[in-house]
C-alpha positions as CSV (number, residue, x, y, z in Angstrom):
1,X,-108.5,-7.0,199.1
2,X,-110.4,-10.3,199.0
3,X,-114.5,-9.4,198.5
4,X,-117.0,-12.2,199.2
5,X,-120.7,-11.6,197.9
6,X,-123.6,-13.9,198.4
7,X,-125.1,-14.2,194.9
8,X,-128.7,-15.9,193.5
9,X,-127.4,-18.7,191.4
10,X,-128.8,-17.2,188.4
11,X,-126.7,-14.2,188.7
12,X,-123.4,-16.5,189.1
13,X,-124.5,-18.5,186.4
14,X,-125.0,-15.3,184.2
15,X,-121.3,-14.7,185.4
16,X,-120.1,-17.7,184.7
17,X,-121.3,-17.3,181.1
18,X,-120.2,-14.1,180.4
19,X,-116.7,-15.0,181.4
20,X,-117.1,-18.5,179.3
21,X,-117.7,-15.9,176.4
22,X,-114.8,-14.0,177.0
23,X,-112.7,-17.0,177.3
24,X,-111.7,-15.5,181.0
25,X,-112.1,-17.0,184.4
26,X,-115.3,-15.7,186.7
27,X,-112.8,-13.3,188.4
28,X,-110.7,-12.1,186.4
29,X,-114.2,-11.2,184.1
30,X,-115.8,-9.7,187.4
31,X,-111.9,-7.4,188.2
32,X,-112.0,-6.1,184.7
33,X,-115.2,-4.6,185.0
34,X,-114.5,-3.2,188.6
35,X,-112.0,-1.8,186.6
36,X,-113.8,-0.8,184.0
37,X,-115.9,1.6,186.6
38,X,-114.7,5.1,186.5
39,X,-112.3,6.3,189.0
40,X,-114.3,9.3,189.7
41,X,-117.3,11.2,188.2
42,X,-118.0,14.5,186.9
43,X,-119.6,16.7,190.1
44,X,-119.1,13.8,192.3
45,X,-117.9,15.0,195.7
46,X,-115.6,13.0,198.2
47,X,-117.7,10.7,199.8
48,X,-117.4,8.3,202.5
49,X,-116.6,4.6,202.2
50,X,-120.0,3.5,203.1
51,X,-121.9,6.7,200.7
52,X,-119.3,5.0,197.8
53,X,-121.2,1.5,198.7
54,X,-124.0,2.5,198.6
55,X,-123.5,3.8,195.0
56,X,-122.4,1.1,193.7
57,X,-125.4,-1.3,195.6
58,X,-127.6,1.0,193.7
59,X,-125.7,0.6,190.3
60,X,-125.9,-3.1,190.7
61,X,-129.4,-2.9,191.8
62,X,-130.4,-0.9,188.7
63,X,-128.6,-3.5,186.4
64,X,-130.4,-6.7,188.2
65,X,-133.8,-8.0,186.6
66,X,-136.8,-7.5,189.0
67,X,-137.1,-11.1,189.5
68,X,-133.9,-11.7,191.0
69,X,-134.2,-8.8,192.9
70,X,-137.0,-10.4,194.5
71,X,-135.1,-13.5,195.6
72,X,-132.7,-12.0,198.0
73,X,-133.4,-12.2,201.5
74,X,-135.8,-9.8,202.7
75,X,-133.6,-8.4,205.4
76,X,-130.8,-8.0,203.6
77,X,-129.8,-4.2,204.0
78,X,-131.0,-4.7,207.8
79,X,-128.3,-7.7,208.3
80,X,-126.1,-6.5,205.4
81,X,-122.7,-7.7,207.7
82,X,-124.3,-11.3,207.5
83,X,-124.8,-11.2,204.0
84,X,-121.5,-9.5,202.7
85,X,-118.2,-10.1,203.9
86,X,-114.8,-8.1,203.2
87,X,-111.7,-8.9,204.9
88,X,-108.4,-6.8,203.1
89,X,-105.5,-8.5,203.1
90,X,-102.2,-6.2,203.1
C-alpha cells in the first residue's frame, strides 16, 4: 500500500528530526510506528474501514499541538479525497 498525506511543514520537519535521531530514514521511522500501533484493542468491536480512519484521525489529532492544528485547511474533512490520497498497490 503506498499512503500519501499532505503534512504542515512543521510536522514533516518534526518527522524528519525524529528519524535523524533514530539514525532511520522518514519512512521507515513513520512504518515502525504504524507498526508499533496495536493490532486490536481491548472491547474494540469490528469496525469499518472508514470508523478505523477515523480513529486513527482522532489519535493523530490528539497528538498535534493546537497551533498546527490550526494551519490546515479549513475544509479539510469536507474535501478530505483532495487532501489525502491512497492508492494500494498489489
Amino acid at each position: 500500500m503506498t499512503l500519501t498525506i499532505k503534512l504542515p511543514p512543521s510536522v514533516e520537519a518534526n518527522l524528519a528530526d525524529a528519524a535523524k535521531r533514530e539514525g532511520v530514514s522518514v519512512e521507515d521511522f513513520v512504518l515502525r510506528k504504524l507498526k508499533e500501533l496495536p493490532a486490536s484493542e481491548p472491547g474494540r468491536q469490528d469496525t469499518t474501514p472508514s470508523d478505523y480512519l477515523a480513529q486513527l484521525a482522532a489519535r493523530f489529532r490528539a497528538s498535534m499541538p493546537e497551533e498546527e492544528w490550526n494551519r490546515l485547511p479549513p475544509d479539510y474533512a469536507t474535501n478530505l479525497k483532495e487532501h489525502l490520497h491512497a492508492s494500494v498497490r498489489c
